[in-house]
N, C-alpha and C positions, 0 to 999 in steps of 0.2 A: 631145595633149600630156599628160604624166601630171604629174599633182599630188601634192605631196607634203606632209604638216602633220603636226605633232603634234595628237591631239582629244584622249584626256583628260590631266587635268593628273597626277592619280598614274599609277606604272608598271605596264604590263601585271602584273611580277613581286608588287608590292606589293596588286594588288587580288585576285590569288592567292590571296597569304596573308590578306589581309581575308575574303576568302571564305570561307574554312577557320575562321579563327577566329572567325567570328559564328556560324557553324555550329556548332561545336562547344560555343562556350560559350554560344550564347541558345538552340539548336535552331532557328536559322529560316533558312532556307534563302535560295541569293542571288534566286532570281526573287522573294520574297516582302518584300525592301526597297522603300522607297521610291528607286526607279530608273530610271523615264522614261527613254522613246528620245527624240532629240534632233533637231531638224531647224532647220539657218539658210538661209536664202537669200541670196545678194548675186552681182551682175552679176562676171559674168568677167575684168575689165581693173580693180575692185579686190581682187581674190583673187591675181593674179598675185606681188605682193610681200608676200604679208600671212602671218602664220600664224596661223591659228584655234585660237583657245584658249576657257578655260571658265573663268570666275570660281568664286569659293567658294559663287554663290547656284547655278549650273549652267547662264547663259545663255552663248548661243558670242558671238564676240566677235572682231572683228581687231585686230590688236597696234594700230593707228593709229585706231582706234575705241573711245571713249569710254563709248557707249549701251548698253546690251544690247540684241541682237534684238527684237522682238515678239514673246510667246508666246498662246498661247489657254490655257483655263481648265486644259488638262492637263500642262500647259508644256511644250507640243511649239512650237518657235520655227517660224514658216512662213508662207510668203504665198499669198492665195488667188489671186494671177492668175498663180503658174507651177506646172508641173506640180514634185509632189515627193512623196518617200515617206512615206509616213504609220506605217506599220507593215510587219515583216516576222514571219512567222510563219515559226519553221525547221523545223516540223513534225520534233521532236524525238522521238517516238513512232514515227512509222512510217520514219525515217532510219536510226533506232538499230537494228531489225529488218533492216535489211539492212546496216547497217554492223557488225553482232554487237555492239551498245554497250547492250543494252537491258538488259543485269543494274546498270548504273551509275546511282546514285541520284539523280544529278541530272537524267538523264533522267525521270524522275519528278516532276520540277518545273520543265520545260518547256527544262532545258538541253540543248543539242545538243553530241554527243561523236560526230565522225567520226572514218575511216580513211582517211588519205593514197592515194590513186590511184585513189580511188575517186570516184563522182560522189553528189550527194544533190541533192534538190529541197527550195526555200523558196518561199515565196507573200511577193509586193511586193504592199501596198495602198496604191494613189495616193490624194490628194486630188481628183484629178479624172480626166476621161477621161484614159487614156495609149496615146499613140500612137508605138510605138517608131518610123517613118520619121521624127515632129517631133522626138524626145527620146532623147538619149543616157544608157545609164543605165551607170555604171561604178563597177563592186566594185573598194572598196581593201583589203588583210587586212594586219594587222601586228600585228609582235609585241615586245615589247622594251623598254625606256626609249627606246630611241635608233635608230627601226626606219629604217631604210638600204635601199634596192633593189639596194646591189651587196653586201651578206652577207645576202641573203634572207630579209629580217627586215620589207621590204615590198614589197607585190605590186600592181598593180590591172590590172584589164583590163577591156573595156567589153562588154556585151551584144550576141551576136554570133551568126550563122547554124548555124554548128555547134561541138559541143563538139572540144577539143582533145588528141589523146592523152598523154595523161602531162604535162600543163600545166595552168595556170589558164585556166578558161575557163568560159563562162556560156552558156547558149542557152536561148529564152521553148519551155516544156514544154508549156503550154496557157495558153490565155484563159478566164477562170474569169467575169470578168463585166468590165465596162468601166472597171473602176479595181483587179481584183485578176487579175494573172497568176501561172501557176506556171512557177517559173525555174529550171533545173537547172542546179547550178554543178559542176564538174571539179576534183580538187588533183592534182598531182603525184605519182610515187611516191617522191621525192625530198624533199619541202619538211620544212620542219623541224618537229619533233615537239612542238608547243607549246599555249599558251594564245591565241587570235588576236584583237582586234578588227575585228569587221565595221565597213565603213562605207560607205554608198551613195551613191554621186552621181547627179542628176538631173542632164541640163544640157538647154536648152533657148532659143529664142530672141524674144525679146518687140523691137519695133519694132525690128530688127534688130542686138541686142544679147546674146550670149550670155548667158545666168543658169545659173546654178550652185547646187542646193540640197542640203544635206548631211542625209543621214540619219546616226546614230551609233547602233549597236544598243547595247541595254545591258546584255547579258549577253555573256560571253567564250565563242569556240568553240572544241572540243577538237580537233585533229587529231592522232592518235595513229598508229602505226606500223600495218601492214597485213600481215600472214602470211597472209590471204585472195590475195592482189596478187600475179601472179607479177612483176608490176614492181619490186614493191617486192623490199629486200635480205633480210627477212624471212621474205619467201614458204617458205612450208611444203606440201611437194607436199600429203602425206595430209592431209587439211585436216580427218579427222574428229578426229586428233589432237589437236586446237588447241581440244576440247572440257575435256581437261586443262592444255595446254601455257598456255593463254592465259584460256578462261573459267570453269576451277574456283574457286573461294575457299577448298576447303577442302582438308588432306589430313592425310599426316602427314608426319616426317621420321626417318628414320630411327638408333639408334643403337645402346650396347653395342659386343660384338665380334662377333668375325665365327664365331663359335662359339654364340652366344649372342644374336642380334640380335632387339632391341624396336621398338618405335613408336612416336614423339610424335605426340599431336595438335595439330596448327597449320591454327588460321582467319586463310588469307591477307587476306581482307577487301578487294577488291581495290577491289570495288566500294560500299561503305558511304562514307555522305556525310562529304564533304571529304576523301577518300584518294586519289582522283587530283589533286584540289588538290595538296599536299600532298606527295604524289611527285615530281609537277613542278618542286613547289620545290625541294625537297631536289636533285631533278638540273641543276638552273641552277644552285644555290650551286657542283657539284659544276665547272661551266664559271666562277667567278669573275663568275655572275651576266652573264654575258657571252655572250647566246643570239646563235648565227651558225650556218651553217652546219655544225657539228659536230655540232650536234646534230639536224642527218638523217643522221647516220651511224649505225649501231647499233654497231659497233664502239669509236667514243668515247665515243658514249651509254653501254655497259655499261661499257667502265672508269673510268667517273667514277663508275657506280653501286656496283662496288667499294671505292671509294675514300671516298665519302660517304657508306655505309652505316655505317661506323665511323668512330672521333670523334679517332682518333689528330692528324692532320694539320688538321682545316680544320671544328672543331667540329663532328663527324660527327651522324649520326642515334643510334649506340650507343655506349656506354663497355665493352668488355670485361676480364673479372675472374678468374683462375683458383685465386682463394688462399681460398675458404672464407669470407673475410670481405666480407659484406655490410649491414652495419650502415646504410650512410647509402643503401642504395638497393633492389632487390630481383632476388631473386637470379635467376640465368637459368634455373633449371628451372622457375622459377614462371609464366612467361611460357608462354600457351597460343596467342597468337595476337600479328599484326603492329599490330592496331588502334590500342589502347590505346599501343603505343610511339610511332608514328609521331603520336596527337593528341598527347601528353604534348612529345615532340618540337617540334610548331609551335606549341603553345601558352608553352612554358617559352625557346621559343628558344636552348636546351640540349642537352647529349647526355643519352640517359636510361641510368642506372645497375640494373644490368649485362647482360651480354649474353655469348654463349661461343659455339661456331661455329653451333650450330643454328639460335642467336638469330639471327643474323648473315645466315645460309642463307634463314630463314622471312620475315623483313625484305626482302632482297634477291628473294625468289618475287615477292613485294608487288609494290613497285616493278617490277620488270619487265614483270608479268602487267599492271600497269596500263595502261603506257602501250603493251601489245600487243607487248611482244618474247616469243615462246614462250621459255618458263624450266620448268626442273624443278629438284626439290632434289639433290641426292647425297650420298651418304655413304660413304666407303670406308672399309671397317673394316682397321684394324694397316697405320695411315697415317704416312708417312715421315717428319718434319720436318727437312729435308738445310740445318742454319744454317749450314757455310761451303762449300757449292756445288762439293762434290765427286758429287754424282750417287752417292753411296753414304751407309749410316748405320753412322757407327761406337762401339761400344759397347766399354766397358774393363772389364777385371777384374783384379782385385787374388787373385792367384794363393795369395798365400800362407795370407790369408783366407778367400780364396773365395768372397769378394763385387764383385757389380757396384761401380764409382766412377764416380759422377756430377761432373759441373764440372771433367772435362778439357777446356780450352782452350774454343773454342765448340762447347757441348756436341751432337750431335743428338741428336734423340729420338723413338720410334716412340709415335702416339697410336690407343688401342683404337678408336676414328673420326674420324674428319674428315668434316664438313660444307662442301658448296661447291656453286655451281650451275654448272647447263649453257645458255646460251641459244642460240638456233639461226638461224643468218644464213651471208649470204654473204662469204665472203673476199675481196674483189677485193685488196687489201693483200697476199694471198700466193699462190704459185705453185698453177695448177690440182690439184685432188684435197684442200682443204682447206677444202671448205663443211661446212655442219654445224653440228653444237655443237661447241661454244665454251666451254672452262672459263672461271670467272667467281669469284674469293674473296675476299669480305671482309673474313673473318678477321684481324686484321693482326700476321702474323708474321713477314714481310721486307719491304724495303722494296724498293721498283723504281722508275727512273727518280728516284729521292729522295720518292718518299712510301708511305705501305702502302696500294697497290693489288695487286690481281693478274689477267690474263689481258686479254681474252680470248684462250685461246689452244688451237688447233685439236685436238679429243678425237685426227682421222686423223692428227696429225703427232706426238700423244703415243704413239700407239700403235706409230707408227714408227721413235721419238725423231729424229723430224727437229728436235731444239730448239733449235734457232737461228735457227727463226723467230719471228716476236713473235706471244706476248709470255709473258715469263717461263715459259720451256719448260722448262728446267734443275730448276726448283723442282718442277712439277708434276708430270714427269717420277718423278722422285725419291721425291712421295709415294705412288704407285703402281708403281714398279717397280724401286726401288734396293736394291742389293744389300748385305745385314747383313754388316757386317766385324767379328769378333768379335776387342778385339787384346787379349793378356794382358803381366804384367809381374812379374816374378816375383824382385822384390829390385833391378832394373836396367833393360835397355833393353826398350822396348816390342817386342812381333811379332806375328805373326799368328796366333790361336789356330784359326781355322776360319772358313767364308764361308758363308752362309744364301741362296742366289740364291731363295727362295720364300716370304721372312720377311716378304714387304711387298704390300701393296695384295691384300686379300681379299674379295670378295664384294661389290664394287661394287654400292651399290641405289641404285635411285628406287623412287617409288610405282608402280602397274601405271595405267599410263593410260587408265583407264575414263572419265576425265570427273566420277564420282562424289567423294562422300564415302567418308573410311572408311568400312569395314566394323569392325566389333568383333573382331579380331584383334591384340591388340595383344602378345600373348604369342608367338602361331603365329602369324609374321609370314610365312608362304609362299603365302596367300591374296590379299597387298595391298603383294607385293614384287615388282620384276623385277631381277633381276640381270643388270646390263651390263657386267659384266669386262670378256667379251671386245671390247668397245666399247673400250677403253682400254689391252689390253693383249695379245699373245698366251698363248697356255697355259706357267705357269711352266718353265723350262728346256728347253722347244724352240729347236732352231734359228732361228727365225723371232727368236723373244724376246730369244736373247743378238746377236744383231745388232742389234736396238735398243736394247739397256744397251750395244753396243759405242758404233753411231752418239752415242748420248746423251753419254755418255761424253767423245767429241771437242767438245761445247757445253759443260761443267764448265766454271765459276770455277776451280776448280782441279783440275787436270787428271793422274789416277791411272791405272794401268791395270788393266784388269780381272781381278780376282783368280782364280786356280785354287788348288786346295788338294790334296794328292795323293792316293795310297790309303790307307786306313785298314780295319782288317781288323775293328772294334768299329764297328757301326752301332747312329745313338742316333737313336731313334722319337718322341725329344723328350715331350712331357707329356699324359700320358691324366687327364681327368679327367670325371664326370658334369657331361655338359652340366645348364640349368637348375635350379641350386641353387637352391631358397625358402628366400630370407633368413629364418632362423630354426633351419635345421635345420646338421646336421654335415654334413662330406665330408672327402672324403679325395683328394689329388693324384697320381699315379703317373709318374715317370719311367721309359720302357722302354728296351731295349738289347738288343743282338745279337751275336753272335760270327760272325761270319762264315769264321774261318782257321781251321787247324788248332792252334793252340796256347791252354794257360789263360790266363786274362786275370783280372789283379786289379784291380778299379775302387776309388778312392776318391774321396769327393764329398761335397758338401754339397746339398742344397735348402733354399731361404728364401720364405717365403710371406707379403707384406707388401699393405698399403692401400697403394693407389696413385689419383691424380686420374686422368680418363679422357684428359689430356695425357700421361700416364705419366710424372709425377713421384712421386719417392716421398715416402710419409708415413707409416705403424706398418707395425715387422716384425711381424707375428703370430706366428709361428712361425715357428722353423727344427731341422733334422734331417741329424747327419752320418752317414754309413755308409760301410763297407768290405764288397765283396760280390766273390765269385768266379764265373767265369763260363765253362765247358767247352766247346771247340770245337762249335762249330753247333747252340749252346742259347741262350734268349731269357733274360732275367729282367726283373726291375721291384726298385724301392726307392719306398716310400709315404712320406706324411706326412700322417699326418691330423690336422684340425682341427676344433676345438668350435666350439661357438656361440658361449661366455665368453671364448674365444681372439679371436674377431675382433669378436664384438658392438661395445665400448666404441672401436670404433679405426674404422671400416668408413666408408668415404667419401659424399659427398653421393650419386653415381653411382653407389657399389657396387662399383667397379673395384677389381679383386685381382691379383696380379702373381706367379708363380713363380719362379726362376730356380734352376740348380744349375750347380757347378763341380765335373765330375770329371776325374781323371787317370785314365790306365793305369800300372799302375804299371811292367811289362817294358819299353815300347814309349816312355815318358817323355809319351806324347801326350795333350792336356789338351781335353777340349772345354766348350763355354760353354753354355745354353740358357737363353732366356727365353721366358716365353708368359703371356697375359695371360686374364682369364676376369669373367665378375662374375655376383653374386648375384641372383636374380631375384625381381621384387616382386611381389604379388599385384595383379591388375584390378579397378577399381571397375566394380560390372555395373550397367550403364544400364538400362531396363525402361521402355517404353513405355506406360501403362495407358490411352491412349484410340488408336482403330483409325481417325477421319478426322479429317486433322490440315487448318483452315482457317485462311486470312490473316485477323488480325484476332479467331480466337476461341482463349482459353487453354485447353492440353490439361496433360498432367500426367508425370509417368516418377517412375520409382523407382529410389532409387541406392542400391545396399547396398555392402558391405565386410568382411570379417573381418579382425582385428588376428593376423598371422603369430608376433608375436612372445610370448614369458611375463613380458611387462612393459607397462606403460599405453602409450600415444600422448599424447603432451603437444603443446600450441601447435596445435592443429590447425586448417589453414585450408582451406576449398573453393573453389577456383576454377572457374565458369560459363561455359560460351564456346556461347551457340546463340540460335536463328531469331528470337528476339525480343527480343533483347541487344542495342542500340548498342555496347558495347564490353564487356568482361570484368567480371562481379561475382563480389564475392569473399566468403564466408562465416565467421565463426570460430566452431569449434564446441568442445564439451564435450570431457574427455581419451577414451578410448576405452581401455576394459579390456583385459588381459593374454585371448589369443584370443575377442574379443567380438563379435560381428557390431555394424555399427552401418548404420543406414536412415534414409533421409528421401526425403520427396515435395518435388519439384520442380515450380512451372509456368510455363510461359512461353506467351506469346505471337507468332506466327512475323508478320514482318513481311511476307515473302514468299513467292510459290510455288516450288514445284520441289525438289528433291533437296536437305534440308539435315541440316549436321552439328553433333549435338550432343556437346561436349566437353566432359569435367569434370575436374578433377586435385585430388589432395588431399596436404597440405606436411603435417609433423610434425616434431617435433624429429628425431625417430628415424628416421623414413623419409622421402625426398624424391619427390616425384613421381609418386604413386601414380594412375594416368591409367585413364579411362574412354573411350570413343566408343560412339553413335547413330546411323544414319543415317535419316531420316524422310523422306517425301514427305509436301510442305504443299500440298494444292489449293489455287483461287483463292475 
């Protein structure tokens, strides 16, 4: 007969977050409280109505029981004439080696962090001989405030001949001596992805009367999702993959455009004490603290981590910002890693101030990688934002001026990247040929089903636009393959000026999945980038492709048909300009064009060259430049515009992002076309420098970081942000201004707390420049 009780008196969820925050704020970890395993004894026929509970001093107790137990000097409550557990050992060291859990720091202090469907060995030590034919011994696991056996929140099964596949189950591994067995216990690949209480029953029988003695372990077991497991939803064939996908901590994320693409460095952290705490909570708040079976779902599991990673809805993890003003909190390019946000987070019981997609992206790797769902980041650069769900982005121009006009109706807008992840599971929710990754964003810039979530939703039915399956296909769709409607208006009714079918979704990146740390590439990002386009999308304007903006198309909120535009005998090449500008120096933008017929052609047009945020809002024209040019059958030309330093210096955005656009007519032909394109300035790298050659756990080595100042004016406000091996979280430096082209240097040391392949990350903030990022990679022996 299975037994069912509440043992401790706070909730599993609650001693989570206990956990997390004595950790973080005293530094002492949870084995190292005063915490004692627990053991009561009482005959079987008065356990039957009772439910055992725990007074404020820690003795068990039945609700009709007055006394506390008996304990002994280590206040383990127990009687010496039946048998019962005395101690269990989870042999958390050599578990975590085959459960891949051994980078997590609580392993380290004796906590055990499993993989659902997988088996692990623990060691029982009786009080006296134990003879499994006299004595039943049955594991209870639960999880919950209010743990129930019918939402799988409690489980017990008793000690038994052999293990069971893909169930609970327990069988004695060996006989280690007359009161210590080793017992390998079975989870499911199913069970849900939590924090668990062990609890051990002895039962046994003294002059013919059942006894019942309870062990309560006292530390909580992790059972996290399994990508090893072809059982599990998770499972990931190449499993050498899952060296990135699941156990890096470090990488970068990708940004800029797609002409011009940089590097962030982001230390995911996945593994640093109290962050899979910590994640867990974050993803029960994201269930209404309501753990059930959803949460062995990976599918609802990630969209609640969408949804929880920002703070719009349900007091999220992040507060996102895109207005420059960050006064009461800090701003998102400052942010080098997940750590520091997610403690700030369980400690403040807050959303932490601010965050932009990358923040959002690098938070969301975290969480995932923790609790073992493979995740990568992505970032598609001249990314869509489709706000009223026509599966197209339409962009207005004011004809007479010959300026784009922002805040027609609900506006869309094309952003120079977007940040989102991919996690990778199985579909059983949608029709075969849609396993895989899984978009995932949490971002929050629409809402779905009424809150800002978004996805998961299947990369092969994006690429197909099959999106009409769940979840939020339409949108995602859109930022990756929606077609630029260029409409103009010229004193009267709106039309169509032209259609761009290749205006959107460019050069899809993740990191290249080594496993590793960056490399020091953060300029020449083609060493530490894979491009997944064609994951997402076929080749612009193929066949293949306009059949899925057709299909897409029929999924539209509102539902247009797909535009054609007819012949035009003037081809525009749209905008040359030298890739990799160093902020500091001039350039110059070129619009080219083509004649293709046989007759002259007179163009007239504008170019406007303005700061813009990297959402592609505008903010300072820098310059603009009108021209009138002629153009002789089956000859090319160009119109320039060049720009100074003093032109865009005082106006130039956090990000650097710049924006062209021109409006020209034909003047014969009446025919007007529209062009915009986007580009930004590029920062100089802080160079990392190693100066000692064997880096050990425990002894401090040294690097050198230098710098030169780009520009012919100081650096003011300057701060250094630290992200590496010997750092519990993020240190930050404020240093002296930095002269007009100065170099400036400093020594560095740290200490690495760990072995193995670690990344060391620095960024430096200034009034004038944001973000100026460094990366190391080192190997730290033991």
């Amino acid at each position: 007969m299975s037994r069912y009780h509440r043992f401790p008196t706070d909730s599993i969820l609650d001693r989570a977050i206990d956990i997390h925050t004595r950790s973080v704020t005293n530094g002492i970890s949870e084995s190292g409280w005063n915490n004692p395993a627990r053991t009561v004894t009482f005959l079987d026929d008065e356990k039957d109505d009772a439910t055992v509970r725990s007074d404020s001093h820690g003795h068990y107790k039945k609700d009709n029981e007055d006394t506390p137990a008996r304990s002994d000097r280590r206040g383990h409550h127990r009687s010496d004439k039946h048998v019962t557990v005395d101690f269990v050992d989870t042999l958390s060291k050599q578990n975590s080696k085959e459960h891949n859990t051994h980078k997590f720091d609580r392993v380290y202090t004796g906590g055990l962090v499993t993989r659902r469907g997988q088996h692990f060995d623990v060691i029982l030590r009786f009080n006296k001989k134990f003879d499994p034919a006299a004595t039943t011994v049955r594991f209870v696991f639960t999880t919950s405030e209010n743990p129930r056996p019918g939402n799988g929140t409690h489980v017990d099964f008793i000690l038994s001949k052999e293990l069971k596949r893909n169930d609970w189950s327990a069988v004695i591994a060996e006989k280690q001596s007359k009161t210590e067995y080793m017992v390998t216990i079975s989870t499911p690949a199913n069970c849900i992805v939590s924090n668990w209480q062990l609890v051990v029953e002895t039962i046994s029988a003294t002059e013919g009367q059942p006894v019942t003695s309870v062990y309560v372990h006292p530390t909580l077991i992790f059972i996290l999702f399994n990508p090893w497991c072809k059982d599990d939803d998770v499972y990931f064939d190449n499993t050498s993959l899952l060296k990135e996908y699941v156990l890096n901590d470090s990488g970068v994320i990708f940004h800029g455009n797609y002409k011009q693409i940089g590097a962030k460095p982001w230390f995911f952290g996945q593994f640093e004490d109290g962050i899979l705490e910590i994640c867990l909570w974050c993803v029960q708040k994201g269930f209404n603290n309501n753990i059930s079976k959803s949460m062995a779902d990976p599918v609802r599991v990630s969209r609640a981590i969408s949804q929880i990673v920002n703070s719009n809805d349900d007091n999220g993890i992040l507060t996102g910002k895109w207005d420059s003003d960050y006064v009461d909190g800090i701003a998102p390019l400052k942010w080098n890693g997940s750590v520091r946000i997610l403690k700030q987070h369980a400690n403040t019981k807050k959303a932490v101030k601010y965050g932009q997609c990358f923040t959002f992206s690098g938070v969301v790797t975290t969480v995932c990688r923790a609790l073992g769902l493979p995740c990568r980041n992505v970032t598609n650069f001249a990314s869509a934002h489709d706000s009223d769900g026509t599966v197209t982005v339409d962009v207005y121009w004011d004809l007479e001026r010959k300026e784009n006009v922002e805040g027609i109706g609900k506006s869309d807008s094309v952003w120079n990247f977007h940040c989102w992840n991919d996690v990778w599971m199985r579909r059983n929710d949608l029709p075969y040929g849609n396993n895989g990754w899984q978009v995932i964003d949490a971002t929050p810039q629409e809402r779905s089903t009424g809150m800002f979530q978004c996805g998961p939703m299947s990369v092969a039915a994006i690429k197909s636009g099959n999106c009409e399956l769940l979840y939020d296909g339409p949108f995602v769709f859109a930022e990756v393959n929606a077609d630029k409607v260029n409409w103009g208006r010229d004193g009267g009714q709106w039309f169509i000026l032209s259609l761009d079918k290749s205006a959107i979704g460019h050069n899809i990146s993740t990191k290249v999945p080594d496993g590793k740390p960056a490399r020091p590439h953060l300029t020449d990002t083609s060493i530490i980038r894979q491009d997944i386009t064609d994951e997402y999308k076929y080749k612009d304007e193929s066949e293949r492709e306009r059949l899925a903006v057709i299909s897409a198309s029929r999924s539209a909120v509102v539902k247009r048909p797909v535009y054609n535009i007819g012949y035009q005998d003037v081809i525009f090449g749209g905008f040359e300009h030298r890739d990799y500008i160093l902020i500091g120096k001039d350039f110059k933008v070129s619009l080219t064009f083509r004649n293709i017929g046989d007759q002259m052609r007179t163009l007239k047009g504008k170019i406007v060259c303005e700061t813009v945020s990297y959402i592609g809002v505008k903010q300072d024209v820098v310059k603009e430049y009108s021209f009138s040019t002629q153009l002789a059958p089956r000859t090319e030309g160009e119109s320039s515009l060049e720009v100074k330093l003093m032109d865009y210096l005082p106006k130039i955005s956090e990000q650097m992002s710049m924006k062209v656009s021109a409006v020209v007519q034909i003047e014969e032909t009446g025919h007007i076309q529209a062009f915009q394109d986007d580009f930004r300035l590029r920062k100089p790298d802080i160079q990392v420098e190693v100066l000692d050659n064997n880096m050990r756990v425990g002894h401090p080595f040294k690097c050198r970081l230098s710098f030169v100042n780009p520009l012919p004016a100081r650096l003011a406000n300057c701060v250094l942000t630290v992200e590496g091996p010997g750092l519990d979280a993020e240190e930050q430096f404020n240093l002296s201004n930095i002269g007009s082209h100065q170099e400036w240097a400093a020594i560095l040391e740290l200490t690495p707390k760990k072995p193995g392949r670690r990344q060391i990350s620095v960024s430096l903030d200034t009034h004038q420049i944001h973000d100026i990022s460094g990366v190391e990679e080192i190997k730290v022996y033991p």
